[in-house]
N, C-alpha and C positions, 0 to 999 in steps of 0.2 A: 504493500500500500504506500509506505514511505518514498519506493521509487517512482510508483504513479506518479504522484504528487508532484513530486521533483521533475519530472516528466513535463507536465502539464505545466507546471510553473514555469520551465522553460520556452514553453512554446508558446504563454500567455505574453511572456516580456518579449519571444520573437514578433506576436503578433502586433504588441505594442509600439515595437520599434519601427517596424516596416509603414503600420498607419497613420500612427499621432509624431513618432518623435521625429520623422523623416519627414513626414507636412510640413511640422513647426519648423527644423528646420530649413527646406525650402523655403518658407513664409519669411522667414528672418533675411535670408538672401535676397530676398525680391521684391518685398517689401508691400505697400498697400495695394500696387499694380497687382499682385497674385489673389488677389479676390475680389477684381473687377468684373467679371463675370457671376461670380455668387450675390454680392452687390446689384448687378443690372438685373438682375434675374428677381430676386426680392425686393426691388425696387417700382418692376414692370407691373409683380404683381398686386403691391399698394395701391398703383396708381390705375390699375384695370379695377379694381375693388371699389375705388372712388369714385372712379369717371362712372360706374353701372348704377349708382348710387342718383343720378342726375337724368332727368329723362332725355336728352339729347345723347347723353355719353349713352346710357342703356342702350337705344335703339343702333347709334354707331356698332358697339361690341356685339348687339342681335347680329348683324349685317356680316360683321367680321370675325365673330371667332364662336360663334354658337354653334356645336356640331351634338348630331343627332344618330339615330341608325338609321332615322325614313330620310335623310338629307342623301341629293347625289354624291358619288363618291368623289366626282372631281370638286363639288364644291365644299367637302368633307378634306380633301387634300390642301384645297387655300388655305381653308379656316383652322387647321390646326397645328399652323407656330402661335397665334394667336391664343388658341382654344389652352395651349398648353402653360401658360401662364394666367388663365380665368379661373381664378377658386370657381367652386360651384356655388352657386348661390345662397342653398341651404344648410351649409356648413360656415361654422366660425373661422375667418383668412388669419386672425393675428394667433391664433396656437402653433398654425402650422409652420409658420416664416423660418420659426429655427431651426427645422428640421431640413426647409427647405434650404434655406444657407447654408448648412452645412454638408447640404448633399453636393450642393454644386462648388463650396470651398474646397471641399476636400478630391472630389472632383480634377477641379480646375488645379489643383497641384500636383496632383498624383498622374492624373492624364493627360492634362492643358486642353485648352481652352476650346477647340474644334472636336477632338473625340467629345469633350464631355456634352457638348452639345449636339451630338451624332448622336452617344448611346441615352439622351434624355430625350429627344426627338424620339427616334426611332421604337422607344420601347414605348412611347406614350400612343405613336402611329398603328404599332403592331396591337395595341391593348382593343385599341378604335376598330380595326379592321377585325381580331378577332371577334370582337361583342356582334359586327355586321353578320358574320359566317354564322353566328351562335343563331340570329334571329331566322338566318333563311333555314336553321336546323327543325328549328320551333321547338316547343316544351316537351312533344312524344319523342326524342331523340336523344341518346344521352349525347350531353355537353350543349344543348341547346336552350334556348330562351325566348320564351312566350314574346309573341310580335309585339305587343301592348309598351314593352319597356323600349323600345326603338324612336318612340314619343318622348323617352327623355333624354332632359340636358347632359351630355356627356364631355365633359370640361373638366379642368383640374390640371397641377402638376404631379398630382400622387405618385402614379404610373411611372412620369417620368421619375421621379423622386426613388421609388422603390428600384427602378431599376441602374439608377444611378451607383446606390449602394449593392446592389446585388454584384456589378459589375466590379467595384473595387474591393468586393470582399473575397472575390475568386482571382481575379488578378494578382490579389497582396496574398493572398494564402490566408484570410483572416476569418474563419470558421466563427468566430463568436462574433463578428460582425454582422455576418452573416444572419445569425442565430438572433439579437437583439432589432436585427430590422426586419432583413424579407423574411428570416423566418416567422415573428411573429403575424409578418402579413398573408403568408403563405397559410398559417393554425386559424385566424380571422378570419380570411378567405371560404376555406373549407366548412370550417363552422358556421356561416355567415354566406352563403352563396347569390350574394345579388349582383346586378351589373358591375359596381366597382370592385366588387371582391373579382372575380372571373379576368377584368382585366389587368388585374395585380398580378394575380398567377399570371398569366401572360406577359406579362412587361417581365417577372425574374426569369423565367424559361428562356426568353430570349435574350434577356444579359447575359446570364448562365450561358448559353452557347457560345454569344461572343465572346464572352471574355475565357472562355474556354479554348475555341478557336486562337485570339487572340497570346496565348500561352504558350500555346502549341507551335505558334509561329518565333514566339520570341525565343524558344528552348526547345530547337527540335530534338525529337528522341527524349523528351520529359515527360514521361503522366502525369496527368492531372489529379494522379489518388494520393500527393501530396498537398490536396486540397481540405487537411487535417491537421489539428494541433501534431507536427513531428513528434513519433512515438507514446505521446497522450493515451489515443487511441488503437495502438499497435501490441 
């Protein structure tokens, strides 16, 4: 047991060092510029949360970033860099900001500045596309979702947010990172099966790949089964 321990203690300060103390340090090098993009991103989304607030701004944001499952898919594809910094309407914007900073701080140091905005796009687009395939499934299908929910707002950074972290937790090798974000959205999810939960799984399955992918490329000839506390679990 004593070795376990010691084990796992060493793979918690590996995984510490790889996420927090190697950010900070980057951060210290580069100084306020290294989280200009966690900034604009938490910035946009104050300022999209405001302007909706006002009935000119509303109807603007209706026009520009309001994406549905009954909406066409090309006008589902404009509206969602837009869509993906519009809290949803019915949830509280100021809880979520520091999760969302620090998805994209940590992000924007660990991957810089263009990945982090590929794998936040991208997981947020695939979450959108899957919920589309769910409704043309319908409810008699497994993985599918009664037409009725295609009427709603589907907006938010979540998606993006979860698969943000998904990504840099398989990248850095950080299994309890893992385990405190997408995991818990992944046990939510499951337990909780409604349109955001479904596209949550969706947004980590698809970071999970890339950044899997991703790994493969940077170490070829490495498995990804040291995608565990080293010797923790062995």
């Amino acid at each position: 047991m004593s070795r376990f321990v010691r084990r796992c203690g060493r793979a918690l300060r590996g995984e510490w060092q790889r996420v927090i103390v190697d950010s900070v340090r980057e951060a210290r090098r580069r100084g306020l510029p290294a989280f200009s993009l966690a900034l604009l991103a938490t910035l946009t989304v104050i300022a999209l949360h405001e302007l909706a607030r006002t009935a000119p701004g509303a109807e603007a944001i209706r026009l520009t970033g309001e994406v549905r499952g009954d909406l066409p898919l090309g006008l589902v594809l404009l509206r969602t860099p837009v869509s993906l910094f519009l809290a949803a309407p019915e949830l509280p914007v100021w809880p979520g900001l520091p999760k969302l900073f620090l998805a994209f701080a940590l992000a924007e140091l660990t991957l810089g500045r263009a990945r982090t905005l590929l794998i936040a796009y991208g997981t947020s687009l695939a979450g959108t596309l899957g919920a589309r395939v769910m409704f043309a499934l319908g409810p008699d299908r497994l993985g599918g979702l009664p037409p009725e929910l295609a009427h709603v707002l589907d907006t938010g950074p979540s998606a993006g947010v979860v698969g943000l972290f998904t990504y840099i937790a398989v990248v850095r090798t950080a299994p309890v990172l893992f385990a405190l974000t997408s995991g818990i959205i992944v046990v939510q999810s499951v337990l909780n099966p409604n349109l955001a939960g479904r596209e949550h799984l969706i947004a980590v399955s698809v970071a999970t790949v890339l950044a899997v992918v991703q790994r493969r490329r940077s170490v070829p000839g490495r498995d990804i089964d040291d995608f565990r506390p080293e010797g923790c679990l062995s």
